[in-house]
C-alpha positions in Angstrom: 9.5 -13.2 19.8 12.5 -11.3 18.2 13.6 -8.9 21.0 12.7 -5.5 20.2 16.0 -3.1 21.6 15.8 0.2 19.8 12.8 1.2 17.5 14.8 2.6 15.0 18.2 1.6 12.9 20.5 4.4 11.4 22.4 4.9 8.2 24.7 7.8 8.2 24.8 9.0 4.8 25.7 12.5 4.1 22.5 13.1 1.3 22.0 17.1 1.7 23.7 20.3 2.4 21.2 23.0 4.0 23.6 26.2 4.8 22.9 28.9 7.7 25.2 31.4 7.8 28.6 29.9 9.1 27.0 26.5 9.6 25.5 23.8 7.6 22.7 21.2 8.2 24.3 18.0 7.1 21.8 14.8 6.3 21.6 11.7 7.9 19.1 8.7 7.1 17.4 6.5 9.7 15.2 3.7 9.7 12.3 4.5 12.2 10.4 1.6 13.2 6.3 2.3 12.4 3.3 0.6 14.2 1.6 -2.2 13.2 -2.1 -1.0 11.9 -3.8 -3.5 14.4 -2.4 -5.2 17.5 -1.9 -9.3 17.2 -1.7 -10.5 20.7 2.2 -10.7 22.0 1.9 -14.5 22.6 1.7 -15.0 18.6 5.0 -15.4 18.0 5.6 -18.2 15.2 3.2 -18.2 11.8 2.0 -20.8 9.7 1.4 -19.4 5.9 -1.8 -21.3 4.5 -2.8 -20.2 0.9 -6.1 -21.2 0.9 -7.8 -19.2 -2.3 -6.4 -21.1 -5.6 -9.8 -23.3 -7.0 -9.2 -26.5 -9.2 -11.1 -23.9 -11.5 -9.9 -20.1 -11.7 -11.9 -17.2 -10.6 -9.7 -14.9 -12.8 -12.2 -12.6 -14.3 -11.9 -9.0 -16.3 -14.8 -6.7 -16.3 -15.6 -7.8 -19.9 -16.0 -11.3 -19.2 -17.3 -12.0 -16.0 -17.3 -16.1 -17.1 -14.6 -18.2 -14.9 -11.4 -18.8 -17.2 -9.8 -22.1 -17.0 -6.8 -20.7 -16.2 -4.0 -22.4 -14.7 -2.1 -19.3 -13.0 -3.9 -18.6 -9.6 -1.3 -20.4 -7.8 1.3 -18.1 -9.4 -1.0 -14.8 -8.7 -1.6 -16.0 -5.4 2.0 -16.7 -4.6 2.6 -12.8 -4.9 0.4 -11.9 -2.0 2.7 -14.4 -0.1 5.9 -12.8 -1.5 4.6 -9.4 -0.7 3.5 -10.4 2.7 7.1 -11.9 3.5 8.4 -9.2 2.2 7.5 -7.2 5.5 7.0 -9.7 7.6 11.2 -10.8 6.7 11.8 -7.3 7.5 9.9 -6.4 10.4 10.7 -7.5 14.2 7.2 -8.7 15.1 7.0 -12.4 14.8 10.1 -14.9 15.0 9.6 -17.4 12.4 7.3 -17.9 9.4 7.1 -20.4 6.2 7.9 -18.1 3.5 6.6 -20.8 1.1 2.8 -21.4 2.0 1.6 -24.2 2.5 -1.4 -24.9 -0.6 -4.8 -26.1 0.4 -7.2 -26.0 -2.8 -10.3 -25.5 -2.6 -12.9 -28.7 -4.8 -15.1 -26.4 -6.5 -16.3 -23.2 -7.4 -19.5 -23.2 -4.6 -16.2 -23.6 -2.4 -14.8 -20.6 -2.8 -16.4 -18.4 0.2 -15.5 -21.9 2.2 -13.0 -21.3 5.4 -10.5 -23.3 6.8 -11.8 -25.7 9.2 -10.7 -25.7 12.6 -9.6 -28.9 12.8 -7.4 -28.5 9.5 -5.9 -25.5 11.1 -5.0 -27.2 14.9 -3.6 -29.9 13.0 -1.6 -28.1 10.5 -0.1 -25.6 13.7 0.4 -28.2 15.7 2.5 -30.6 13.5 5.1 -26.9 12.6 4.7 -25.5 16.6 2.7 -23.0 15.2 1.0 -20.2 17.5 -1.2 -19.0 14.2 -2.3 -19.6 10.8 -2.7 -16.1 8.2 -4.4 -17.8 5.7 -5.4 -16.3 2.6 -8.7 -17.1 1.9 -9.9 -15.8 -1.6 -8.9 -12.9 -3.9 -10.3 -11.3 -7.0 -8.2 -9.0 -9.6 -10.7 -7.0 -11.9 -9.7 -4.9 -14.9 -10.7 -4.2 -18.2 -8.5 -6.0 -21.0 -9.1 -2.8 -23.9 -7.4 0.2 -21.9 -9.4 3.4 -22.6 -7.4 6.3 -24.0 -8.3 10.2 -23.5 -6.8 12.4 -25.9 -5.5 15.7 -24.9 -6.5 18.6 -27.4 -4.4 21.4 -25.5 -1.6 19.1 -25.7 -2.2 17.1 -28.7 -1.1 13.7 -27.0 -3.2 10.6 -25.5 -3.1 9.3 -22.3 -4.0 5.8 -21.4 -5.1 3.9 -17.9 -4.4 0.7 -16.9 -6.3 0.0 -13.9 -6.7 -2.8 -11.9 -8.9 -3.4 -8.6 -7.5 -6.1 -6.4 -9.4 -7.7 -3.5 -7.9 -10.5 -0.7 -9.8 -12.0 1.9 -7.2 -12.7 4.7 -7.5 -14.1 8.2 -5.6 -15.0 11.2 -7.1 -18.5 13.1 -5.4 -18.4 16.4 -6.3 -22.4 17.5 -5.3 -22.0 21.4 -8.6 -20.2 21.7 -10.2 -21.2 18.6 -10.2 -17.7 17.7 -10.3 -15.4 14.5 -7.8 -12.5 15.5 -8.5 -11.4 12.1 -10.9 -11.2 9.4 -10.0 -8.7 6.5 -11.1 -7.7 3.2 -7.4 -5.5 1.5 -8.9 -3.9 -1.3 -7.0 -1.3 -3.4 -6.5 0.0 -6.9 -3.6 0.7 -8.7 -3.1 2.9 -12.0 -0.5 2.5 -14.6 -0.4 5.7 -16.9 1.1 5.8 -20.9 1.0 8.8 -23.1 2.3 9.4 -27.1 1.1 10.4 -29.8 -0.7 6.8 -31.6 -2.5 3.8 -29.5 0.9 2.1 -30.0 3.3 4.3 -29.0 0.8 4.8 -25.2 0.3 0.9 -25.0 4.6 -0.2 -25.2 4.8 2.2 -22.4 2.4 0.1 -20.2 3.2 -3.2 -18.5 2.3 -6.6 -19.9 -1.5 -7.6 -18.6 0.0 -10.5 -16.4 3.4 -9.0 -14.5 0.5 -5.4 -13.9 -1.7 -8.5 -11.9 1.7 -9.9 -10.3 2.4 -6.5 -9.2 -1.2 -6.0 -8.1 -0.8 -9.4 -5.9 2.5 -8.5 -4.8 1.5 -4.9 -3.2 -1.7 -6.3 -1.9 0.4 -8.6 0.1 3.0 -5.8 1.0 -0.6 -3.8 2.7 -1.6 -6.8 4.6 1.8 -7.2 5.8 1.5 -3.7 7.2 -1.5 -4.4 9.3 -0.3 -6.8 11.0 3.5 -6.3 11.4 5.8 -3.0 12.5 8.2 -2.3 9.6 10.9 0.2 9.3 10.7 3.8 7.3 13.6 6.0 6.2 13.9 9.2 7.9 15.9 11.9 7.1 17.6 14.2 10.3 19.9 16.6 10.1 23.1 17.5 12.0 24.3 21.1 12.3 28.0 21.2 11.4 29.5 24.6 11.4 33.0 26.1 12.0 34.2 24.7 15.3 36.5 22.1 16.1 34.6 20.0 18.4 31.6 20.2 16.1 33.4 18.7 13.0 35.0 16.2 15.4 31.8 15.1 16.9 30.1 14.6 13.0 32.5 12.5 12.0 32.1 10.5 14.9 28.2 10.7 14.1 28.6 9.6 11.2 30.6 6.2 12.3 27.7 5.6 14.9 30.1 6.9 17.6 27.2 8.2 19.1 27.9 8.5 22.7 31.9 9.9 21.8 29.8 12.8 19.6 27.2 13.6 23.0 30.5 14.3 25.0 31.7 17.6 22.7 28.3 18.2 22.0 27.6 18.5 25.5 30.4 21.4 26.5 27.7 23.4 24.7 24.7 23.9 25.6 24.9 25.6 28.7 27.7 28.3 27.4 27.7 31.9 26.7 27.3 31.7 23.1 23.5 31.3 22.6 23.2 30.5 18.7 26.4 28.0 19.5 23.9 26.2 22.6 21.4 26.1 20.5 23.2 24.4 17.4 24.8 21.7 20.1 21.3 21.2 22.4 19.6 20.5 18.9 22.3 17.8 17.9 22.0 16.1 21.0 18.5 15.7 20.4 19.2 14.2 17.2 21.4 11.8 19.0 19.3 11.2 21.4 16.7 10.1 18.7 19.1 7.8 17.1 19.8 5.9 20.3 16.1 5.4 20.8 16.1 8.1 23.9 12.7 10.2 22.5 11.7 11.9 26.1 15.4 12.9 26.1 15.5 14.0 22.6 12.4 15.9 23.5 14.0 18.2 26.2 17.2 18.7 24.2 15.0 19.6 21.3 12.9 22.0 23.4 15.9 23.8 24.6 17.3 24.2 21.5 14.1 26.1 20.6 13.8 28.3 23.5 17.5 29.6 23.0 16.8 30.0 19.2 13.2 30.3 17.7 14.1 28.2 14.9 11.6 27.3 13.0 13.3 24.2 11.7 14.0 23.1 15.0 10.0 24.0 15.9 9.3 21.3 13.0 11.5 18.6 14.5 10.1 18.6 17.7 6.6 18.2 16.4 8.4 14.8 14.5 9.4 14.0 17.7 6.3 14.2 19.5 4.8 12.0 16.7 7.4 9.6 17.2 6.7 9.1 20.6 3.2 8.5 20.4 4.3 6.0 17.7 6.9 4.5 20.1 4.2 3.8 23.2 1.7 2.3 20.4 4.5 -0.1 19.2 5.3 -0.8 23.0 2.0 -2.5 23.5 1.6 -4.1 20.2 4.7 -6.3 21.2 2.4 -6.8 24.9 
């Protein structure tokens, strides 16, 4: 397993000015790491990537025309729930190693394609790449209607037309040391592409071609599975309070290097001084700081001081982030159990 150290990464770009009197709330980005939607056991560590839903035959259908097409372009469609799925999986700390290319298992016929995996296919196929566990996709549907409806606007004398498209993957996780199913999950969702103008024409050129709207479809279904199963990072914004002192300035643009621990030390003359609004500017960017080096509990106290020498509202709001993020951080803890 990828060893997990801190649960979140940091950016320092300056994105945002806030000003308070004499001293200003600077922006800084990090990446916070988020929870996986369901726990996968800790010992599952290396993934084999089994695309298991392309028929010799495709099930492509449109509400229209509910017959099978003989199309030749599953294996592309279903390829995008695999990019989408790497796409977190590459990005998250969860599991060491994965085949980013799947590995293709068609299924004979059309009766087939409720059929899964059998278990013998799977030990076989994890056993020959050291495999803990097989996500394999098992079947998918993508449903729209071909003719998109348009709704004209009287009060505004424009139309507006709706591309929509339901998508539907079956995935599931065969762990074969147990001969277990650690998962077994319908990912539905809908997406909506919107075009407005004043003709048909002029609405439809503003929508995407039929095929890339289904890639994209595909792609973000993959991207949601990905995020059940796998912790992946989320920019934040924070704020730092810079303001007219020369230990404060000092110790931003030491933040802002990811000199952490050099900015604690002048933040921490601070906190304890005479000048109240002063401790409570330092004793909130020590929590910050204390956030960014993955210390919550600490960030916590330094947060909750800041607030009781200063009834900030602002700073009110950043502790409740902070209480969030620390539920967050003991979930993630035992998902990596």
């Amino acid at each position: 397993m990828k060893m997990l150290i801190y649960l979140l990464k940091i950016s320092c770009t300056v994105l945002l000015f806030i000003s308070f009197s004499c001293s200003t709330y600077k922006s800084i980005q990090l990446q916070v790491l988020k929870p996986a939607k369901i726990k996968i056991p800790g010992n599952i560590n290396k993934i084999l990537l089994i695309n298991h839903a392309v028929l010799r035959k495709s099930t492509f259908k449109s509400q229209e025309d509910k017959t099978i097409k003989n199309e030749n372009n599953d294996s592309i469609r279903t390829s995008e729930y695999f990019n989408g799925l790497c796409d977190i999986l590459s990005n998250s700390p969860r599991f060491e190693t994965f085949n980013e290319i799947p590995i293709y298992i068609n299924k004979l016929n059309y009766n087939d394609r409720f059929k899964s995996l059998e278990w013998q296919v799977i030990e076989k196929l994890c056993k020959d790449s050291s495999a803990d566990a097989a996500i394999v996709l098992e079947n998918f549907q993508v449903i729209y209607s071909p003719k998109v409806p348009l709704h004209y606007y009287e009060d505004y004398g424009y139309l507006k037309g709706t591309l929509e498209m339901d998508n539907s993957a079956l995935w599931k996780i065969y762990v074969p040391s147990n001969s277990k199913i650690e998962d077994d999950f319908l990912e539905t969702d809908t997406l909506y592409w919107d075009g407005y103008g004043n003709d048909e024409p002029q609405v439809l050129e503003q929508l995407p071609d039929l095929n890339d709207a289904v890639y994209q479809s595909c792609f973000y279904a993959g991207k949601k599975y990905g995020q059940r199963i796998a912790q992946t990072w989320e920019t934040r914004n924070r704020y730092v309070i810079y303001c007219n002192n020369k230990d404060f300035k000092m110790a931003y643009m030491l933040a802002i290097q990811d000199k952490w621990e050099e900015a604690i030390e002048l933040w921490k003359k601070y906190p304890y001084g005479r000048r109240k609004r002063l401790a409570a500017f330092a004793a909130y960017n020590l929590a910050v700081a204390s956030e960014t080096l993955d210390h919550i509990d600490l960030a916590l106290d330094w947060a909750s001081k800041s607030y009781f020498l200063d009834n900030n509202t602002f700073v009110e709001n950043y502790i409740n982030i902070l209480e969030k993020r620390k539920v967050d951080k003991d979930i993630i803890e035992d998902q990596f159990k």
